[in-house]
Legacy VTK file of the C-alpha trace (Angstrom):
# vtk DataFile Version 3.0
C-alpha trace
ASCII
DATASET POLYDATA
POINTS 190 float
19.865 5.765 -41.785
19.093 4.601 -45.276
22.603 3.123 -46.528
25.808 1.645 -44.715
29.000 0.636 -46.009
31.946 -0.923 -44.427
35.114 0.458 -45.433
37.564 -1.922 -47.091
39.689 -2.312 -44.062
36.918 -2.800 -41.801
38.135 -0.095 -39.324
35.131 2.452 -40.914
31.884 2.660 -41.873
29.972 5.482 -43.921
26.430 6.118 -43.454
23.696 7.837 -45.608
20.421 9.426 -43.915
17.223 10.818 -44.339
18.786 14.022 -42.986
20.805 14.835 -46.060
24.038 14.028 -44.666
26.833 11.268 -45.015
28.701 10.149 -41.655
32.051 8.364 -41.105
31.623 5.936 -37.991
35.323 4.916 -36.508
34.377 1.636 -35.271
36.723 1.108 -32.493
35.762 4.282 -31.049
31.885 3.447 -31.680
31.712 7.263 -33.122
30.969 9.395 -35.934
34.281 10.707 -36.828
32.891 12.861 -40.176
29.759 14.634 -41.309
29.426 15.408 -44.478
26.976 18.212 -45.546
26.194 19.619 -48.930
22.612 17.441 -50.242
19.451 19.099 -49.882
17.322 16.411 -49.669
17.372 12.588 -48.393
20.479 10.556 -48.651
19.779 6.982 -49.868
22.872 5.626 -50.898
26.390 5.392 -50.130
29.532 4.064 -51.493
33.531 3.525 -50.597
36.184 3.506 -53.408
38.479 0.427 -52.946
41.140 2.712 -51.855
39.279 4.218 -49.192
39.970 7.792 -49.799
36.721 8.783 -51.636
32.495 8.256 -51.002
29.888 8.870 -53.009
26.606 9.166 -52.274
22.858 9.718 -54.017
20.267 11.822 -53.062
16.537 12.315 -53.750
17.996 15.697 -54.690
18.590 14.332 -58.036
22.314 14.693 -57.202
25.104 12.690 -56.748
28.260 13.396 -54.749
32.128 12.671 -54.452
33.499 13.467 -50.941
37.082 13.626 -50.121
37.516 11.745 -46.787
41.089 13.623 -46.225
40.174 16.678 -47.252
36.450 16.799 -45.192
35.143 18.640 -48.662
32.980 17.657 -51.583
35.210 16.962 -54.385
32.361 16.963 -57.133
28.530 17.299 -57.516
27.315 14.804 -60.672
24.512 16.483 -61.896
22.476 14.781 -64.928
19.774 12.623 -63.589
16.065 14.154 -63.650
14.568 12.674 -60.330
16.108 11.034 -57.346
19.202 9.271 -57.477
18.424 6.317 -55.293
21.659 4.292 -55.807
25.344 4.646 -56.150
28.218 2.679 -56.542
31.740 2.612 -57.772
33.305 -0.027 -60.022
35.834 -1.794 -58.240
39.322 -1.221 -58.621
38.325 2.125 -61.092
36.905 5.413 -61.144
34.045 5.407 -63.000
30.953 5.546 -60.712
27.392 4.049 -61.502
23.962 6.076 -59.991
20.332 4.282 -60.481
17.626 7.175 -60.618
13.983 7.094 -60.740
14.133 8.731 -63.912
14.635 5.527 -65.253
18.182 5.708 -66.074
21.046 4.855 -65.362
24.632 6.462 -65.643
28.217 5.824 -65.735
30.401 8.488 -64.418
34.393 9.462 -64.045
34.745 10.498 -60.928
37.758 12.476 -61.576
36.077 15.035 -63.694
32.432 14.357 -63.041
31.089 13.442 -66.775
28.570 11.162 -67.577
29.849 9.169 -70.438
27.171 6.362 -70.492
23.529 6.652 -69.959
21.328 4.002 -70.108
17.530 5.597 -70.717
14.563 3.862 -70.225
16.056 0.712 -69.236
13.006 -0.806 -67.852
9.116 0.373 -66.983
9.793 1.265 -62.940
12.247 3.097 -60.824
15.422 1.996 -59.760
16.174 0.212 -56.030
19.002 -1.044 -55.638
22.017 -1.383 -58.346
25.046 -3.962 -57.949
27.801 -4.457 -60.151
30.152 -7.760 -60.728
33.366 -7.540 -60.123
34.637 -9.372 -63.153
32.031 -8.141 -65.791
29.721 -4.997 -66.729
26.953 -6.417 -64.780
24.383 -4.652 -63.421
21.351 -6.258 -61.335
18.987 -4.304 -59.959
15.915 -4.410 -58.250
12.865 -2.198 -60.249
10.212 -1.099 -57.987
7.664 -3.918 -58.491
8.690 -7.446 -57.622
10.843 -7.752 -60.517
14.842 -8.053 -60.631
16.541 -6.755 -63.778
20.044 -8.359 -65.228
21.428 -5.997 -67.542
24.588 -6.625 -69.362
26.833 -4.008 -71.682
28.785 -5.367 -74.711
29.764 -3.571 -77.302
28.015 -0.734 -76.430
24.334 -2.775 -76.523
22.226 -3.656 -73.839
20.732 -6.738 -72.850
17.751 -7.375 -70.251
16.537 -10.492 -68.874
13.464 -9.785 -66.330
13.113 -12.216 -63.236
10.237 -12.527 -61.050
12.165 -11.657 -57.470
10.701 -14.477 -55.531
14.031 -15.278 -53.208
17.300 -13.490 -52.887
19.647 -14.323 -55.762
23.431 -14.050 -55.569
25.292 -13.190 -58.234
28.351 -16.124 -58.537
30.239 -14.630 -60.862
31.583 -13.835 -64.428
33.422 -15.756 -67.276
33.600 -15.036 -70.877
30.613 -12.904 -70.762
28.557 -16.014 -68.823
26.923 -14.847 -65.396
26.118 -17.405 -63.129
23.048 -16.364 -60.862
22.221 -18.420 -58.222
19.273 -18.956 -56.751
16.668 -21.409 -54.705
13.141 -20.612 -56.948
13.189 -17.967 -59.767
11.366 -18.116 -63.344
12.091 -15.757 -66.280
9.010 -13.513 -67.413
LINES 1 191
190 0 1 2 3 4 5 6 7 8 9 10 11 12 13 14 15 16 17 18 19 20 21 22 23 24 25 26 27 28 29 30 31 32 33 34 35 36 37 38 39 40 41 42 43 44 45 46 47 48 49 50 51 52 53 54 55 56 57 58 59 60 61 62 63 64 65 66 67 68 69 70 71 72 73 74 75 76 77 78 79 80 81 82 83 84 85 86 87 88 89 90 91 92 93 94 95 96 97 98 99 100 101 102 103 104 105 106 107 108 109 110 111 112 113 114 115 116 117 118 119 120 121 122 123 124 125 126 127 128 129 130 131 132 133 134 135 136 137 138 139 140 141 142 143 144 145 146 147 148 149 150 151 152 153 154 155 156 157 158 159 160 161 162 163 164 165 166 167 168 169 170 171 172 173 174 175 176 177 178 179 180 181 182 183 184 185 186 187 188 189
């Protein structure tokens, strides 16, 4: 297993694996309720949408994937990135999806008709890890594949980078008027 997610309602749980599959766990029946099949490589990301109805997932495939949880089917196949997709992610409360790939880029999506209407190229020197968007704000921090975490920020169609040396976990506090507050115990800027 290289991803899980806890469903909204905490009643689920999706899965992503090294097996190129995506499972739905009912947790008060302690099963797998759902495979989904349709990757042909490694799984190594996972996401619910806030209403629970859709997941997407990222593969080392270079694909990523929107599967309909009532219809057991694949709704779309993203196709765009030029290595592995190693993270995915929607926005909350939307339909646009993000996807990290070590092609060093990374991509907005509509998951309603699969087009990639933002790429970021080139963002950084290493591969992605590990993206994570705020809630309140375009936000995106993500781990590169040194020891380095990565703040990147969208306005007005520019982006900003601010490189951290990723000595201790930092939690993102939140957004106001385009301020981030990041919180940490020991961290120095490069």
């Amino acid at each position: 297993m290289s991803t899980l997610w806890f469903r909204t309602s905490g009643t689920r749980l999706v899965t992503s694996s090294g097996d190129a599959t995506v499972r739905i766990w009912d947790l008060s029946k302690g099963e797998c309720v759902l495979t989904f099949k349709g990757h042909t490589q490694a799984v190594w990301d996972c996401s619910w949408h806030s209403c629970g109805d859709f997941v997407a997932s990222a593969s080392k495939d270079s694909t990523s994937k929107i599967w309909d949880v009532n219809s057991e089917r694949c709704r779309y196949t993203m196709r765009g990135h030029k290595d592995s997709v190693s993270s995915i992610e929607f926005l909350p409360f939307s339909n646009t999806v993000l996807t990290s790939s070590a092609d060093k880029t990374l991509s907005l999506w509509d998951a309603r008709t699969r087009n990639d209407f933002v790429s970021l190229v080139d963002v950084q020197d290493g591969s992605f890890k590990k993206s994570l968007i705020g809630s309140l704000c375009f936000v995106l921090i993500h781990c590169t594949s040194g020891s380095k975490i990565e703040v990147v920020t969208t306005e007005d169609e520019e982006v900003f980078h601010e490189n951290f040396e990723a000595v201790s976990v930092m939690e993102l506090l939140g957004c106001d008027e385009g301020m981030c507050k990041i919180k940490s115990s020991s961290w120095h800027e490069v």
